[in-house]
Each structure stands twice: as C-alpha cells, then as structure tokens.
C-alpha positions in Angstrom: 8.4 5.2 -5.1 10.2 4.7 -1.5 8.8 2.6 1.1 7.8 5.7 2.8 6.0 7.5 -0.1 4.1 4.5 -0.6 2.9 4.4 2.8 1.7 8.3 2.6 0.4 7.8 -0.9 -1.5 4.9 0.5 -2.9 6.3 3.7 -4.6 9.5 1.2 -5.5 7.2 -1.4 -7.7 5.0 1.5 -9.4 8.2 2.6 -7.4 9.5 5.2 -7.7 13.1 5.2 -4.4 15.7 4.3 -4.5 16.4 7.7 -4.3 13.4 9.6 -1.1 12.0 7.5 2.2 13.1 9.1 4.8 12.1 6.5 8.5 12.2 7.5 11.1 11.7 4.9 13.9 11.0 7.0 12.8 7.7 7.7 10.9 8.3 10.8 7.8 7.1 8.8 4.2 7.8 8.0 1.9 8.6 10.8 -1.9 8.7 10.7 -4.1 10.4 13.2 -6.9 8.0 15.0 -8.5 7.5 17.9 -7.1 10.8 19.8 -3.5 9.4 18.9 -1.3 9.5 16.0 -0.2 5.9 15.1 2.6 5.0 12.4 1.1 3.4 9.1 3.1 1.0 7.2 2.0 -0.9 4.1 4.8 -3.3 5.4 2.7 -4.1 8.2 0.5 -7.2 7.4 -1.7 -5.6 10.3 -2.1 -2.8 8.2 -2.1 -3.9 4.9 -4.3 -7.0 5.4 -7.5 -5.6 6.1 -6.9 -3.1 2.8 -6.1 -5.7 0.7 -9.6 -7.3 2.1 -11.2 -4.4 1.3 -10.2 -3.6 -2.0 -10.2 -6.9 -2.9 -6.2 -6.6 -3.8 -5.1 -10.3 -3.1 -1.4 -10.8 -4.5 -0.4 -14.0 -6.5 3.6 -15.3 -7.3 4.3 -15.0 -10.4 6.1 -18.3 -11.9 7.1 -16.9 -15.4 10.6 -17.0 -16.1 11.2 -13.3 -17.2 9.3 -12.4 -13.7 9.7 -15.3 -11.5 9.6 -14.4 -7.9 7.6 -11.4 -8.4 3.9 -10.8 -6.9 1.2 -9.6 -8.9 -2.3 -7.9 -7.9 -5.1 -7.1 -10.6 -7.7 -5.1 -9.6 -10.2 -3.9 -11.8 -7.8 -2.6 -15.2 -4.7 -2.9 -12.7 -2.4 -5.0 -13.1 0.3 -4.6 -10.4 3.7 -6.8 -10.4 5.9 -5.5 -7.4 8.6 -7.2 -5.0 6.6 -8.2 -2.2 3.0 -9.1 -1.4 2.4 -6.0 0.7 4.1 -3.2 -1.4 1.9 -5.2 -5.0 -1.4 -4.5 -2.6 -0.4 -0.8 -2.1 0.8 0.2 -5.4 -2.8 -1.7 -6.7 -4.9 0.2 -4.2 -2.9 3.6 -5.2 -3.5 3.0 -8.8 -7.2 2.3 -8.2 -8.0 5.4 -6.4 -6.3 7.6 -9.2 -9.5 6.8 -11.3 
C-alpha cells in the first residue's frame, strides 16, 4: 500500500464516514472533513497518528533480530504488524484490526 492509501484506508477504518474522506492520488493527499473544514490526514503525522495509536492501544517496538533488524513491530490483539517506521506499523495494525 502507498503512503496515501494508507492514510485513506486509515481514516475509514477509524470511523470516518465515505463521505468526509477526500482521497487524491496524485499526491495531493487524504483529506478529512471536521469542524466545518476539510483538514489533510496523514498517518505520518505524529499529531495524527499519536492519539490513534493511544486509542487502539497500537504502541510500536524495534525489532533487534537480525533477519528484521531495524524494523518496527505493533501487535494488537491477533496482529502482528512489522512495517518501516513507527507510524505507518500503527496504521497498518489499526487497518488490520478494523477488518475483523
């Protein structure tokens, strides 16, 4: 998944309805309708991704094996996420855990 599929796949997954999420694939980003405005909504955004992470209870760990060293794992629930960075492990978890 892109950056920017992740974002949209997120903003659904969290509750946001159909039609609040503006999603733009050429890289102009993922926008959410709130407060009378629409706002952009990144999962790169530790402002944004933060306060999901405390709510799902999607904290990310380093791995330190050697096959996976570097990497950043979430498990939630039966989830068990391994991504690239902290925020995009969060997102992916959070995805994953709504699909059930």
């Amino acid at each position: 998944m892109t950056d920017l599929e992740i974002d949209k796949a997120l903003a659904l997954a969290i509750g946001w309805p159909r039609r609040t999420v503006l999603f733009y694939p050429d890289t102009t980003g993922c926008w959410v309708w709130t407060d009378g405005n629409w706002r952009i909504f990144s999962h790169l955004d530790w402002a944004t991704i933060g306060p999901i992470a405390e709510r799902y209870d999607c904290f990310p760990f380093r791995i330190r094996s050697k096959e996976d060293f570097g990497k950043w794992n979430v498990i939630s629930g039966e989830n068990d996420i391994m991504a690239t960075s902290p925020q995009r492990a969060i997102a992916l978890a959070v995805i994953q855990g709504a699909k059930k």
